[in-house]
The first five atom37 places (N, CA, C, CB, O) and aatype in JSON, in Angstrom:
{
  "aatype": [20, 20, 20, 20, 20, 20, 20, 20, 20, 20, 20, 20, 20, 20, 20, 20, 20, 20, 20, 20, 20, 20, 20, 20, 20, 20, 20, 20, 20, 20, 20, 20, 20, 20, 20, 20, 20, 20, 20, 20, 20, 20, 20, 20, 20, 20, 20, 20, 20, 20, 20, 20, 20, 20, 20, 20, 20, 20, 20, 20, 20, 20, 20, 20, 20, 20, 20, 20, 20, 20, 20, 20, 20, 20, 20, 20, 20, 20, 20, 20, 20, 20, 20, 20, 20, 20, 20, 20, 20, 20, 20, 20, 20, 20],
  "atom_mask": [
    [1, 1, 1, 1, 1],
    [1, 1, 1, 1, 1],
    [1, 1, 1, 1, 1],
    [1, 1, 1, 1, 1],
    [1, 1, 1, 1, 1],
    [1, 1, 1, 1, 1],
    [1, 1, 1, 1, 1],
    [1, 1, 1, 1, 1],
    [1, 1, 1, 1, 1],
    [1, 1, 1, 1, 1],
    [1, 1, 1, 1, 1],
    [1, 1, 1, 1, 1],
    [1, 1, 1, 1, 1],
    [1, 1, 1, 1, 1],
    [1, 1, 1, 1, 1],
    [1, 1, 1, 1, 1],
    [1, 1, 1, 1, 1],
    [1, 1, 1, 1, 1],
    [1, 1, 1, 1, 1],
    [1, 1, 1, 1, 1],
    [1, 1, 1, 1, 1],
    [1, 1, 1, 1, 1],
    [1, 1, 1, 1, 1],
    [1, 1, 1, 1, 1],
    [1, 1, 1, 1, 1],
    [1, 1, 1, 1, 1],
    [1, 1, 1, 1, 1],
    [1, 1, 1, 1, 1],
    [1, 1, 1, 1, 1],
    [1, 1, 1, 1, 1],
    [1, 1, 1, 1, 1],
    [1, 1, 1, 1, 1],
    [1, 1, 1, 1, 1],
    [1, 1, 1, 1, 1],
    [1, 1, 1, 1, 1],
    [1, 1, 1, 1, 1],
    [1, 1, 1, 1, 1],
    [1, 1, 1, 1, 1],
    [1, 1, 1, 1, 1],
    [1, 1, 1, 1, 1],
    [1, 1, 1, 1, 1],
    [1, 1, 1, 1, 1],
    [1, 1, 1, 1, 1],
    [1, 1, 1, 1, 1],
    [1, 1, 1, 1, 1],
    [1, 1, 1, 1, 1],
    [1, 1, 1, 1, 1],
    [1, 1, 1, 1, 1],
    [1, 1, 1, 1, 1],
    [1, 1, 1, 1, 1],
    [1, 1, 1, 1, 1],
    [1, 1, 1, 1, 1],
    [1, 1, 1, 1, 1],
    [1, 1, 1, 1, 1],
    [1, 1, 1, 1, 1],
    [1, 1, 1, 1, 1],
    [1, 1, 1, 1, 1],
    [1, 1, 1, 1, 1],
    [1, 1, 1, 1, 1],
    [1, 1, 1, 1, 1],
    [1, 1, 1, 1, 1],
    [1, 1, 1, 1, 1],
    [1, 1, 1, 1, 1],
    [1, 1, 1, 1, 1],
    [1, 1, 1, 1, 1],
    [1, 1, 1, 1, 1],
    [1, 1, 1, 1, 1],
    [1, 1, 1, 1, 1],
    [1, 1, 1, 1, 1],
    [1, 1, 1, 1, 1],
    [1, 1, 1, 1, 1],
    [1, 1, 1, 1, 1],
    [1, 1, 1, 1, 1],
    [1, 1, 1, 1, 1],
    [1, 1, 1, 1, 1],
    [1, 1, 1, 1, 1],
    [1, 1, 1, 1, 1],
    [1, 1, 1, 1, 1],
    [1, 1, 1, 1, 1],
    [1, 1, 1, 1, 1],
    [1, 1, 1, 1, 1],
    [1, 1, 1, 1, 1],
    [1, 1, 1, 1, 1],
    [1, 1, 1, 1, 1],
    [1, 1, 1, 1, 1],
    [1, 1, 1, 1, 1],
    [1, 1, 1, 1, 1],
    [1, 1, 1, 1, 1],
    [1, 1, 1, 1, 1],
    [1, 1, 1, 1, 1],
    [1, 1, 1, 1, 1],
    [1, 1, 1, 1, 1],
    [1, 1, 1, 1, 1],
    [1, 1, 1, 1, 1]
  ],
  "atom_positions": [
    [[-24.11, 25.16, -20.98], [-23.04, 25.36, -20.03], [-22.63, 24.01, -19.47], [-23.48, 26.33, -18.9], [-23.37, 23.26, -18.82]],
    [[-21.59, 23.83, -19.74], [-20.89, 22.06, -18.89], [-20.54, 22.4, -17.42], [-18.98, 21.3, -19.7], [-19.96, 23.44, -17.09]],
    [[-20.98, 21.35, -16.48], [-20.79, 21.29, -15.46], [-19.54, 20.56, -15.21], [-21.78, 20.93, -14.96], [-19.11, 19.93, -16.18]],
    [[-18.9, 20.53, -14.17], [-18.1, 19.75, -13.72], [-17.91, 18.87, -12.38], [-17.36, 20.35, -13.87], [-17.96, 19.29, -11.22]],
    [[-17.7, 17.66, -12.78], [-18.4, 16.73, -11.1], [-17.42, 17.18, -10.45], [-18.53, 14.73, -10.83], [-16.34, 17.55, -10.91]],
    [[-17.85, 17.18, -9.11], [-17.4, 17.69, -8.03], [-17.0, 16.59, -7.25], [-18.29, 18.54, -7.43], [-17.8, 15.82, -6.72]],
    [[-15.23, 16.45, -7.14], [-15.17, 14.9, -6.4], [-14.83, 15.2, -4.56], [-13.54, 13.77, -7.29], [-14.67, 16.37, -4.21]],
    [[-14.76, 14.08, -3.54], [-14.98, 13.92, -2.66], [-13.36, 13.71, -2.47], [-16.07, 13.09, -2.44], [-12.79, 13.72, -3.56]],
    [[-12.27, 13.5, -1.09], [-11.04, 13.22, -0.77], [-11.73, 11.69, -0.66], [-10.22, 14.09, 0.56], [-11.22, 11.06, -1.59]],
    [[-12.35, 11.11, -0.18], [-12.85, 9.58, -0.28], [-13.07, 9.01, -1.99], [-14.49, 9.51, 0.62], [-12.46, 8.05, -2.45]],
    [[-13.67, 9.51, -2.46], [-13.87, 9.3, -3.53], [-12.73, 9.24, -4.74], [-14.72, 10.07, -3.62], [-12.92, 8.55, -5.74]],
    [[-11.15, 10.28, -4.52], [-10.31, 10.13, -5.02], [-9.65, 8.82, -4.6], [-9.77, 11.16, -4.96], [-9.37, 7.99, -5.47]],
    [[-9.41, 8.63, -3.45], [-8.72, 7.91, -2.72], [-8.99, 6.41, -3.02], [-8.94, 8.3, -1.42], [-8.21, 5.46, -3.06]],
    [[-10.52, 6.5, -3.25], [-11.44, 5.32, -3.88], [-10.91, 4.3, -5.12], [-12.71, 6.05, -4.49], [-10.82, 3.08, -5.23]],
    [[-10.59, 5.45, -5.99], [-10.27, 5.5, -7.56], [-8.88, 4.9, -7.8], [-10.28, 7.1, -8.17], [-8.25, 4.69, -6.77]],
    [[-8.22, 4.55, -9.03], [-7.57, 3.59, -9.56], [-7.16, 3.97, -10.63], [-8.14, 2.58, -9.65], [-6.93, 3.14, -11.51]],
    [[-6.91, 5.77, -10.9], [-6.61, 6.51, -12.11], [-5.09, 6.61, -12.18], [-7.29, 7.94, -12.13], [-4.44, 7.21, -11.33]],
    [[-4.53, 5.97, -13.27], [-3.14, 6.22, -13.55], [-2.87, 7.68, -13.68], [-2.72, 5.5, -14.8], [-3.69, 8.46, -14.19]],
    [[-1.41, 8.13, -13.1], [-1.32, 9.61, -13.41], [-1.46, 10.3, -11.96], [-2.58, 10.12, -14.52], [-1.76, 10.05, -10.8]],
    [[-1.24, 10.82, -12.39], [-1.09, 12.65, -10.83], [-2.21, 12.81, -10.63], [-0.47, 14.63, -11.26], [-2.92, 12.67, -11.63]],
    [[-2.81, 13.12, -9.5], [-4.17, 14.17, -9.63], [-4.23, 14.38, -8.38], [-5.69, 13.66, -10.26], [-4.07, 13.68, -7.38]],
    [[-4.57, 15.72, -8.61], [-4.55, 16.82, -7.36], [-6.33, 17.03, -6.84], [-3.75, 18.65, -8.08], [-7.15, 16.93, -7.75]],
    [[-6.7, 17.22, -5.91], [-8.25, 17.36, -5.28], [-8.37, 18.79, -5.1], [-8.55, 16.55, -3.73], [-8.27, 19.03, -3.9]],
    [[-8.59, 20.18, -5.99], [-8.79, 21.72, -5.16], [-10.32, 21.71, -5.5], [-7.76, 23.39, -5.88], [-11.02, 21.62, -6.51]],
    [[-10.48, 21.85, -4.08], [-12.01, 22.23, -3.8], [-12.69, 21.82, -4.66], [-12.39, 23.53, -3.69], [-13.25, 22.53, -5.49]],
    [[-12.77, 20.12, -4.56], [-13.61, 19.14, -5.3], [-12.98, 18.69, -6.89], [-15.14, 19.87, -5.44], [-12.71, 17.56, -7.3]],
    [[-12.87, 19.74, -7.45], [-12.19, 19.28, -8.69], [-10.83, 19.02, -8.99], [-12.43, 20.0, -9.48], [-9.83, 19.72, -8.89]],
    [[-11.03, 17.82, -9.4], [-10.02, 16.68, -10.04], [-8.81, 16.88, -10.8], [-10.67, 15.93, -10.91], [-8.67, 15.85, -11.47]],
    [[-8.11, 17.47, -10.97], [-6.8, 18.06, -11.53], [-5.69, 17.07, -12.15], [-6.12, 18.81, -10.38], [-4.96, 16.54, -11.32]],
    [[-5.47, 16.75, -13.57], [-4.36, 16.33, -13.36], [-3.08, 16.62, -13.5], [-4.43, 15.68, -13.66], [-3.04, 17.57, -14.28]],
    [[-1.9, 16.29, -13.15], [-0.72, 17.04, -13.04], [0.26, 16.45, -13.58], [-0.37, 17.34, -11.85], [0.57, 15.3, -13.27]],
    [[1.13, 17.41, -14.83], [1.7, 16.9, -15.72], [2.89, 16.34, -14.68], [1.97, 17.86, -16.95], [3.23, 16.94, -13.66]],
    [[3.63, 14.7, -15.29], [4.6, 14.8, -14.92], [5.88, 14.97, -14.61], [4.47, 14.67, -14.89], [6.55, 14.91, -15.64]],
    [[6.65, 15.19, -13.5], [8.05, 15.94, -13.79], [8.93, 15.68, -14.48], [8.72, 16.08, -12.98], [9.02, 14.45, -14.55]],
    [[9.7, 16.2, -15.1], [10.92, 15.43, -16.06], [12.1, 16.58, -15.87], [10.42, 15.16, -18.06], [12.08, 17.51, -15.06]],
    [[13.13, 16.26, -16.82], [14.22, 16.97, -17.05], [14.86, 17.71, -15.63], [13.81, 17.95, -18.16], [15.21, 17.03, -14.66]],
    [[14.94, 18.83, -15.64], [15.78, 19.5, -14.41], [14.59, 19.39, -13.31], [16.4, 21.34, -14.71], [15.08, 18.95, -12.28]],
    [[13.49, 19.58, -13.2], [12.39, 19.64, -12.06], [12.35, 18.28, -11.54], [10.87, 20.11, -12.56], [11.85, 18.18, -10.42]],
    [[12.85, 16.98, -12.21], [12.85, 15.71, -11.66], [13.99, 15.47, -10.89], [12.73, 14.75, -12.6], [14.04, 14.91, -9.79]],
    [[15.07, 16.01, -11.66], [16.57, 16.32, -10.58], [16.72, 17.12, -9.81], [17.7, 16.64, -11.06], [17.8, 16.93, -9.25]],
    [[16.05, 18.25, -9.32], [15.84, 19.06, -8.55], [15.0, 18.21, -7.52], [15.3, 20.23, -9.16], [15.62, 18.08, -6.46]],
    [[13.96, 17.7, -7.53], [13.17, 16.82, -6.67], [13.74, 15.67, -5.75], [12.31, 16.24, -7.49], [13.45, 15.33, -4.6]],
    [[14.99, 15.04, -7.0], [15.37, 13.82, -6.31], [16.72, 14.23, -5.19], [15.81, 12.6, -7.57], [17.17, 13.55, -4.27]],
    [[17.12, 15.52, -5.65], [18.41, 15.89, -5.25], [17.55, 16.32, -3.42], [19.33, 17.43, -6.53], [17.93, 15.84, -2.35]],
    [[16.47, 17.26, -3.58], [16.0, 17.38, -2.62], [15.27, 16.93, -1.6], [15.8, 17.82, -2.79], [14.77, 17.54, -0.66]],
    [[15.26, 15.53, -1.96], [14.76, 14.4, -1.21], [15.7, 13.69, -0.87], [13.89, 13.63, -1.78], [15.59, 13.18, 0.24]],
    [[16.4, 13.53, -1.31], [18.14, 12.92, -0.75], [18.35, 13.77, 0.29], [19.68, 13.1, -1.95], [18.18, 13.15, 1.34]],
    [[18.57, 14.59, 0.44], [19.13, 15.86, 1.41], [18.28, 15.4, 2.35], [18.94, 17.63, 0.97], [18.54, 14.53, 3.18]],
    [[16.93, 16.18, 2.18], [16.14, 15.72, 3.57], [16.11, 14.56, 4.21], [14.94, 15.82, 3.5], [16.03, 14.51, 5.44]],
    [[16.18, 13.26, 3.27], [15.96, 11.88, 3.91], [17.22, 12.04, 4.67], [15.83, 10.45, 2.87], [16.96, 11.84, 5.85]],
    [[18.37, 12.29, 4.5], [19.65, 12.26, 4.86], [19.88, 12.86, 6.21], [20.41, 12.89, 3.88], [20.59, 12.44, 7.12]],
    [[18.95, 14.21, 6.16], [19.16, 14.32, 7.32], [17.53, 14.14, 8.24], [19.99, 15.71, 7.4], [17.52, 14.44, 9.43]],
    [[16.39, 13.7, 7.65], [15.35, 13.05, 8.67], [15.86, 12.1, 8.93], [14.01, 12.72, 8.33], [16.25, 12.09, 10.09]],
    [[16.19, 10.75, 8.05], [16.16, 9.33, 8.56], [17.05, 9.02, 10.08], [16.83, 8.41, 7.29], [16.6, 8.3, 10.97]],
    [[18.28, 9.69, 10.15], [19.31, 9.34, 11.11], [18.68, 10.21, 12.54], [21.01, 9.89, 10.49], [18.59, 9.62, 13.61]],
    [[18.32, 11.51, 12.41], [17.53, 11.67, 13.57], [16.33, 11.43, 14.21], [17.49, 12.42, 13.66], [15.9, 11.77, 15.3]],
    [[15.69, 10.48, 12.93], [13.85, 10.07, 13.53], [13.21, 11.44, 13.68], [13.66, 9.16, 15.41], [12.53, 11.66, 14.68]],
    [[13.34, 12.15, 12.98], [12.07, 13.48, 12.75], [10.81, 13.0, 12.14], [12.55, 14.77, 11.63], [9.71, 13.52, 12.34]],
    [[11.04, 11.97, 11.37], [9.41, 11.69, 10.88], [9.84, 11.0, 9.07], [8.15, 13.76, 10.86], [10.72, 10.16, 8.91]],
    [[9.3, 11.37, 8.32], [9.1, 10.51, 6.94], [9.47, 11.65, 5.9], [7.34, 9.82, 6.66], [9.25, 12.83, 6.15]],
    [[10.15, 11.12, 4.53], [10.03, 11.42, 3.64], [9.28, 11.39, 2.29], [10.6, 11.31, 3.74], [9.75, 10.5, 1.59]],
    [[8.13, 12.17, 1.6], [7.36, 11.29, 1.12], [8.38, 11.62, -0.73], [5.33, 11.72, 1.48], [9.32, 12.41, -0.8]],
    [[7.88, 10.87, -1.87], [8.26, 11.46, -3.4], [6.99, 11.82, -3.97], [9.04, 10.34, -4.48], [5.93, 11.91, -3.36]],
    [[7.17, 12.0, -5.04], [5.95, 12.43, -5.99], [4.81, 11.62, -6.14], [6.37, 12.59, -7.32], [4.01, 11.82, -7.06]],
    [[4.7, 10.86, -5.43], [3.71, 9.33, -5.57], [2.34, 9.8, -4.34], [4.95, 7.39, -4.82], [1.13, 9.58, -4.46]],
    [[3.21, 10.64, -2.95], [2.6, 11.09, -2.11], [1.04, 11.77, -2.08], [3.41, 11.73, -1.83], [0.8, 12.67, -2.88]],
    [[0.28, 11.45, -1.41], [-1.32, 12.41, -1.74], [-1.5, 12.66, -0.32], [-2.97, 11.46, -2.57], [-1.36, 11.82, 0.57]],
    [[-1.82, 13.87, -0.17], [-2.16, 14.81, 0.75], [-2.83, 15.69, 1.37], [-1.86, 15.1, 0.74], [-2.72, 16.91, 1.34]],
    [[-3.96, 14.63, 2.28], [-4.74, 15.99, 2.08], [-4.68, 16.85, 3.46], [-6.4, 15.67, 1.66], [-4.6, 16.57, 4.65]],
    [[-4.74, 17.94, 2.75], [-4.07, 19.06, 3.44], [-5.28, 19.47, 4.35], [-3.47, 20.32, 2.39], [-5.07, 19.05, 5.49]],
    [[-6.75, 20.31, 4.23], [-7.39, 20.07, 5.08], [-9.05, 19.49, 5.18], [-7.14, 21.04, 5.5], [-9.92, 19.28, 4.33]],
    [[-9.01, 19.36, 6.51], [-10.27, 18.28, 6.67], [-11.71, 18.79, 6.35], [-10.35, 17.76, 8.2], [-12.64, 17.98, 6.32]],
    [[-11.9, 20.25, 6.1], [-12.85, 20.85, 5.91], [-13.27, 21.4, 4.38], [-12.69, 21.69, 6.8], [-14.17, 22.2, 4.1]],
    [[-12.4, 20.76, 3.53], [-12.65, 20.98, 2.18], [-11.86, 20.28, 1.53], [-12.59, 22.19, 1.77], [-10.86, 19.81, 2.07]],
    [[-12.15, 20.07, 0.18], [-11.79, 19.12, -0.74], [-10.92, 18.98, -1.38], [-12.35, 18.99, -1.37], [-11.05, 19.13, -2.6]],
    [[-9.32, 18.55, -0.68], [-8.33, 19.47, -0.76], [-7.55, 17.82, -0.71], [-8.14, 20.95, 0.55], [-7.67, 16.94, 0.14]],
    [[-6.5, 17.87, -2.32], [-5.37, 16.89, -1.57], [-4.48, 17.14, -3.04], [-5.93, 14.85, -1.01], [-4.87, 17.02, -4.2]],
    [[-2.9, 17.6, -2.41], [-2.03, 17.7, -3.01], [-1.21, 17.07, -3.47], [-1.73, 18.15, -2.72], [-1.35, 15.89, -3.12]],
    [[-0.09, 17.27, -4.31], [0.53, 15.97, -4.61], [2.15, 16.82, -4.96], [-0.42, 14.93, -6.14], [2.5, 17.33, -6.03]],
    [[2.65, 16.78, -4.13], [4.17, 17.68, -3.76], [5.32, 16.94, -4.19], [4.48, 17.97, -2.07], [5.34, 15.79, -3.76]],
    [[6.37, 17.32, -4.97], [6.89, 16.41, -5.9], [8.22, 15.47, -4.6], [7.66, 17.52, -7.55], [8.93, 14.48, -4.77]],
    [[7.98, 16.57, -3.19], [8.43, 16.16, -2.4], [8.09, 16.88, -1.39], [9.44, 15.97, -2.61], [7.94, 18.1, -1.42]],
    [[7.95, 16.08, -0.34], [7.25, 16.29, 1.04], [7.96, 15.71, 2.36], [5.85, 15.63, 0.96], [8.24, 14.51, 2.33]],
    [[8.24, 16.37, 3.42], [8.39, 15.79, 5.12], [7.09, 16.1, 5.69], [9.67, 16.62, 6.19], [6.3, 17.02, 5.46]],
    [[7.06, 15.25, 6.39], [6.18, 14.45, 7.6], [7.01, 14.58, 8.96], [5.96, 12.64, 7.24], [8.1, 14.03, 9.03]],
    [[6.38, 15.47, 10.27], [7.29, 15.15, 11.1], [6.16, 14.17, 11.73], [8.06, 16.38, 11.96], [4.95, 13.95, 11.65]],
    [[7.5, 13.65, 12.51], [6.63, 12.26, 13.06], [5.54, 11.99, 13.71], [7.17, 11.65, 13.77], [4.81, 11.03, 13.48]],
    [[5.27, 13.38, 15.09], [3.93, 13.13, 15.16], [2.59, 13.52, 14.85], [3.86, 13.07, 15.87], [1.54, 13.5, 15.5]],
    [[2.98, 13.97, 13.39], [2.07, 14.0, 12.65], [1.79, 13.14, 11.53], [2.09, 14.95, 12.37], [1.07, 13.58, 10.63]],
    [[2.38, 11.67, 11.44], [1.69, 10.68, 10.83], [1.28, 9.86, 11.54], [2.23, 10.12, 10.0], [1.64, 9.6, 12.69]],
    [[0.29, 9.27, 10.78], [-0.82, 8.25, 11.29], [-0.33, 7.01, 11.41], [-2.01, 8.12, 10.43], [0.16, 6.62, 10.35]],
    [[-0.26, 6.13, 12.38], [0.08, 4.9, 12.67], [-0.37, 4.02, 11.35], [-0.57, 4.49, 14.06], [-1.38, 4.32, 10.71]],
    [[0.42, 2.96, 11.01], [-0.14, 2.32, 10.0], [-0.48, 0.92, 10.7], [0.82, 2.29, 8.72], [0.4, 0.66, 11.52]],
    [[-1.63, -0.21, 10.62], [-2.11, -1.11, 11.15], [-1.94, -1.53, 12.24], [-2.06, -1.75, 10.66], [-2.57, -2.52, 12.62]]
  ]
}
């Protein structure tokens, strides 16, 4: 029977793996990437939102590059081909 390592949100975060990869409950996922209509659908819908976050300061727009982890009590981090952030819910940067 093959096991499968069980990774950590530190331990992804750690790493230096080209490619998508998603964290569900420890295991390592990777995620094909978008193309054709699902990449224009993404960019069209990140235009929109930035368009209307950026000018009112609601918070951030993230793209498909984004990692997320969603919660603090399990081994959990997503990767949303597009994502908002309202503002005070990101973390100050330095």
């Amino acid at each position: 029977m093959a096991t499968t390592k069980l990774w950590t949100v530190a331990e992804l975060e750690r790493t230096s793996l080209a490619g998508r990869f998603e964290l569900i409950d420890g295991e390592m996922v990777e995620m094909a990437p978008s193309g054709g209509d699902a990449s224009g659908i993404g960019v069209t819908v990140a235009s929109l939102l930035f368009n209307h976050v950026r000018p009112r300061g609601l918070g951030r727009v993230f793209g498909a590059d984004g990692r997320f982890v969603l919660y603090h009590d399990r081994e959990l981090i997503r990767v949303p081909d597009v994502a908002f952030v309202r503002g005070e819910r990101l973390t100050p940067v330095g």
